[in-house]
C-alpha positions in Angstrom: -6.7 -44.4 -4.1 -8.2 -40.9 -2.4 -6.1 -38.3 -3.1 -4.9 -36.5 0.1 -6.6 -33.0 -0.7 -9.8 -34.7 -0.9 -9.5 -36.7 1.6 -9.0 -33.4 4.2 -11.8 -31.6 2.3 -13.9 -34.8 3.4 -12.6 -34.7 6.9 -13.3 -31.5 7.1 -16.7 -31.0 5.1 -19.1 -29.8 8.0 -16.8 -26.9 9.0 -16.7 -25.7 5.7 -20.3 -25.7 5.1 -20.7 -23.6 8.2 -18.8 -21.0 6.1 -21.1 -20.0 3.5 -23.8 -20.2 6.4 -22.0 -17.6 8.6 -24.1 -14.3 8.9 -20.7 -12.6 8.0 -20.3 -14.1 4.4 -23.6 -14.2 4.0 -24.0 -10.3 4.6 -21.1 -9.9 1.9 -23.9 -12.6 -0.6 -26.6 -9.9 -0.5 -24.8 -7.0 0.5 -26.4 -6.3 3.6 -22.8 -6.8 6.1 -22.0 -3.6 8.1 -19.3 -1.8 7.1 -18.0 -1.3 10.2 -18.0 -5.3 10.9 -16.2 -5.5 7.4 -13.7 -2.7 8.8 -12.9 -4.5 11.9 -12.4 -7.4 9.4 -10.4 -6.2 7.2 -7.8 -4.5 9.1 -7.8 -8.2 11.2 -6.9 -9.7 7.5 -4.6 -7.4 6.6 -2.7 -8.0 10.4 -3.2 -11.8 9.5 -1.7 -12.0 5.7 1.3 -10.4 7.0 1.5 -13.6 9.1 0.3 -15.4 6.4 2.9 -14.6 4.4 5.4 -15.3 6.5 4.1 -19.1 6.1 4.6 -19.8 3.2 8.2 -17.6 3.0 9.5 -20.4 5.9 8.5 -22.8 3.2 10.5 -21.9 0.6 13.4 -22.7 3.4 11.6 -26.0 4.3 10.7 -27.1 0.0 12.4 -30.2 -0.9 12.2 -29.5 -4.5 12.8 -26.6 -7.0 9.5 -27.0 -8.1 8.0 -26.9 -4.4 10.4 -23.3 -3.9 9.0 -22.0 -6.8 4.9 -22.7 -5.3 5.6 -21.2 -1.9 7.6 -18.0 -3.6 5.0 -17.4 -6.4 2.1 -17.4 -3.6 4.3 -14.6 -1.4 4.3 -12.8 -4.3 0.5 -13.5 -4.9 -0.6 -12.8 -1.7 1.6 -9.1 -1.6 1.3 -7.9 -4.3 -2.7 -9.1 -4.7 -4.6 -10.2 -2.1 -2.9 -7.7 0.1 -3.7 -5.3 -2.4 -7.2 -5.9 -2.9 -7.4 -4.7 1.2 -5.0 -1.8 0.6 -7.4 -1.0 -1.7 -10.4 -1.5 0.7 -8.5 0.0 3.7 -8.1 3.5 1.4 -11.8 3.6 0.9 -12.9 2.7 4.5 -10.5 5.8 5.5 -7.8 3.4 7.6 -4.5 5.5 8.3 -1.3 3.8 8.1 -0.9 4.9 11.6 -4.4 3.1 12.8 -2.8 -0.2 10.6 -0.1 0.1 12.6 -1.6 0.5 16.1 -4.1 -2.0 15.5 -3.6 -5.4 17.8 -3.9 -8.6 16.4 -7.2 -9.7 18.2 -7.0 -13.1 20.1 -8.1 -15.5 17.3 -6.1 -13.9 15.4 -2.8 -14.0 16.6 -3.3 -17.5 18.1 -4.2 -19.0 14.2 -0.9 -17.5 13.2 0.9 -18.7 15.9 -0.1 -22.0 15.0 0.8 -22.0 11.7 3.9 -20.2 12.4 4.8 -22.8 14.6 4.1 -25.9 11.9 6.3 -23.9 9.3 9.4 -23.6 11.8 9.0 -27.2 13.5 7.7 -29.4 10.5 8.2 -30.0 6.9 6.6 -29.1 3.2 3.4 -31.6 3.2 2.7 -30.5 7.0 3.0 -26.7 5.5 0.8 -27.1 2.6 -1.9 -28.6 4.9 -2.0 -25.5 7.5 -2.3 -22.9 4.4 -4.2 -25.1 2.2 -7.5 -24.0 4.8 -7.4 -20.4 4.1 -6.5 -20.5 0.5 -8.8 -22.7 -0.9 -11.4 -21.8 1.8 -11.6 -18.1 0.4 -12.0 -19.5 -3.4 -15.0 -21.8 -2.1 -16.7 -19.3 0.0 -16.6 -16.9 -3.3 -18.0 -19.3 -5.9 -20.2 -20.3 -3.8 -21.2 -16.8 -3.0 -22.0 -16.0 -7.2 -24.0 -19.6 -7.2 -26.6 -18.4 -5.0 -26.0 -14.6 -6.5 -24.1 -13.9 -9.6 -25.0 -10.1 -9.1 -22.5 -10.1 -6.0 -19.8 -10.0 -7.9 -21.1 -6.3 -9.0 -22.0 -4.9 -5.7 -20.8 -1.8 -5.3 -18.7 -2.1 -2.1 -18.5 -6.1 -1.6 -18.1 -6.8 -5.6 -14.3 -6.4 -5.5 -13.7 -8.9 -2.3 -15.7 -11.7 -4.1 -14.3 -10.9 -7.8 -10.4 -11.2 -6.5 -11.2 -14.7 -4.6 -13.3 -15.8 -7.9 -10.4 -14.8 -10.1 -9.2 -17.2 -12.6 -5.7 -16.2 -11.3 -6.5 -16.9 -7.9 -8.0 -19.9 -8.8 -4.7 -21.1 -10.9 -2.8 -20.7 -8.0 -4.6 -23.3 -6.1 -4.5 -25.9 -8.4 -1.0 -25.5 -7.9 -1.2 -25.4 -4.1 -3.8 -28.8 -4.3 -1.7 -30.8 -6.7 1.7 -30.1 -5.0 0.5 -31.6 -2.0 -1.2 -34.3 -3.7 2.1 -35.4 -5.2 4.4 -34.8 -2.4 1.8 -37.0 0.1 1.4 -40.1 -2.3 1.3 -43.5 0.0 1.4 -41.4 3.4 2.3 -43.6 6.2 -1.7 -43.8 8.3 0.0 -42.0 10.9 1.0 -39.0 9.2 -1.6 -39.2 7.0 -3.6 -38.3 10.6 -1.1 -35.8 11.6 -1.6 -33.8 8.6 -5.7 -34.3 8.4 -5.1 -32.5 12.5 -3.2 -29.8 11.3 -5.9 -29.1 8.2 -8.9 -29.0 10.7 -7.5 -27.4 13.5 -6.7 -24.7 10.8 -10.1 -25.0 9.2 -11.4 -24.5 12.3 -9.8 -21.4 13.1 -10.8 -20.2 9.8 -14.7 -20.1 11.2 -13.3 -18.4 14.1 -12.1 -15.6 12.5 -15.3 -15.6 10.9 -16.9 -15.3 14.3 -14.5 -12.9 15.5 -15.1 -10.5 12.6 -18.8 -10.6 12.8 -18.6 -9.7 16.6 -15.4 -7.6 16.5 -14.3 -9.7 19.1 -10.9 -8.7 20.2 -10.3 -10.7 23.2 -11.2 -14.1 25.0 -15.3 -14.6 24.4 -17.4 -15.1 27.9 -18.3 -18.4 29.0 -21.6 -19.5 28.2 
């Protein structure tokens, strides 16, 4: 039998390709991304992990399991006191003030991804948690190895290097397996209709994911025009 992860990566395969084909991740590839479109960026990340966070903190509430408590607390802790600190880090050297962090809006895509997820953490349970965070943690690890297949020397750029070393870490990496093989287990012999429910919640998410993609490489804070 498919295991569940895979069968959302399947579902949800042409979205992810269009990451590592976005002219935003490919500028970070070669190096050639404005830094003021990684600026914008990054202060929208750092906006959105706080969010993030928040996620998987309501699932330590929702876990049915010690073992399940223990995921969603050890990736708090991963995602404060290292992700978050890979953009403090990157925030320093692009000259962000704590008081321009704090003034900062969270732009539309933004705040309605979080609101999303937010809202599956307070109204659902564990598995329907796993598969809204599952898009943006295991997204980020793709995007990077796939990054240093086409060019291992990323991983040494200057500026860029440090974004693609921390989602290419072994560490990082770890954690997922953890994250993928929790929700394997906890989703064995899914009923087809929550099986569905779950496989919405993972592509809306997956599709927000491009979004913030698109809103970082336009700086788009608000509604796009209509084409």
């Amino acid at each position: 039998m498919q295991k569940t992860t895979q069968h959302l990566l399947d579902a949800a395969r042409e979205t992810w390709a269009a990451y590592n084909r976005h002219p935003f991740v490919l500028g970070i590839e070669d190096g050639s991304l404005d830094r003021e479109k990684f600026r914008y960026y990054i202060l929208q990340d750092y906006l959105y992990l706080e969010e993030y966070a928040k996620v998987f903190s309501i699932g330590v509430a929702k876990a049915g399991s010690l073992e399940t408590m223990q995921l969603f607390s050890r990736y708090v802790t991963l995602l404060t006191q290292g992700e978050m600190d890979i953009h403090r880090g990157y925030l320093g050297r692009l000259e962000v003030t704590e008081s321009e962090l704090a003034q900062t809006p969270r732009a539309l895509d933004n705040l309605s991804y979080t609101s999303y997820m937010l809202r599956v953490a307070y109204e659902e349970g564990e598995i329907e948690i796993l598969s809204a965070i599952l898009s943006c943690a295991y997204s980020y690890e793709q995007i990077a190895q796939t990054i240093l297949e086409h060019n291992p020397c990323a991983a040494r750029h200057p500026f860029y290097g440090q974004w693609v070393q921390g989602y290419a870490a072994p560490t990082y990496h770890q954690a997922n397996l953890l994250l993928l093989g929790t929700l394997d287990r906890l989703s064995q012999n899914l009923p087809p209709a929550r099986l569905h429910h779950i496989t919405d919640i993972f592509l809306t998410c997956s599709r927000y994911e491009l979004a913030f993609w698109d809103m970082a490489w336009n700086q788009a804070a608000g509604p796009r025009p209509r084409l």
